[in-house]
N, C-alpha and C positions, 0 to 999 in steps of 0.2 A: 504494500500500500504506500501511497506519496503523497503528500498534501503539498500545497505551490499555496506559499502565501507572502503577500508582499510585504517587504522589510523596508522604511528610507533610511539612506544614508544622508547624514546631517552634517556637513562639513560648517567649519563657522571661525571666520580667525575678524582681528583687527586689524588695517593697515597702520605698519610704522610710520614713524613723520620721513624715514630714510626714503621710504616709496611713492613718497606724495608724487600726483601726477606723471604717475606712469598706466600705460593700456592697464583696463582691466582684466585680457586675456595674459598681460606679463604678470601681472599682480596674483592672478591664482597660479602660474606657474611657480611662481617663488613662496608665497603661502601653500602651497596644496602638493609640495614636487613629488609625492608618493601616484601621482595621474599625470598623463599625456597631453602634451599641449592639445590636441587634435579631440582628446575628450575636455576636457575643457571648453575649448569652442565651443563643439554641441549642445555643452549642457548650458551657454549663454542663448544660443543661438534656440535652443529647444524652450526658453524661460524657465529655466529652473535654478536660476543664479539670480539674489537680492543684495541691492546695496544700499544700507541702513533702510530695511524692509521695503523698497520699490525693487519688481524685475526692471534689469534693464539686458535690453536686447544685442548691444552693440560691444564687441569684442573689444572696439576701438577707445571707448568709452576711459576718460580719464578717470582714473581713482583720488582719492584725497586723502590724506593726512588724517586715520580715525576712524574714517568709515569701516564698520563693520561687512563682510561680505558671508553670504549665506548660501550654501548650497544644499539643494533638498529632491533628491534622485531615490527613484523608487526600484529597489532591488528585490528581484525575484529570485527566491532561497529556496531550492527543491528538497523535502526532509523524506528520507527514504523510511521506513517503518519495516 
């Protein structure tokens, strides 16, 4: 028997004042470096990346000095029984 149930992963950091205005697809790659630039993208591109609680869509997107960044991706975790 297997049950499929969805699990999210919650990623969640602050930017340094060191990263002020820089992309926010660079700012998750140096916050988050355990994932792929190229998944990163996605998951801005997919809206599932917040900064200080608004999605923003744009990879290009400068970050600031504090802001919080959020990510909230939903993983599907197959449990074999």
């Amino acid at each position: 028997m297997s049950n499929s149930d969805a699990h999210p992963l919650i990623l969640q950091a602050q930017v340094p004042d060191a990263h002020h205005n820089i992309r926010l697809d660079s700012a998750m790659a140096i916050l988050f470096p355990s994932y792929s630039r190229s998944l990163h993208k996605s998951w801005i591109l997919d809206g599932q990346v917040k900064v200080d609680g608004t999605v923003v869509l744009k990879p290009k997107y400068k970050v600031k000095a504090q802001e919080v960044l959020e990510v909230v991706v939903s993983c599907n975790i197959e449990t074999k029984w």
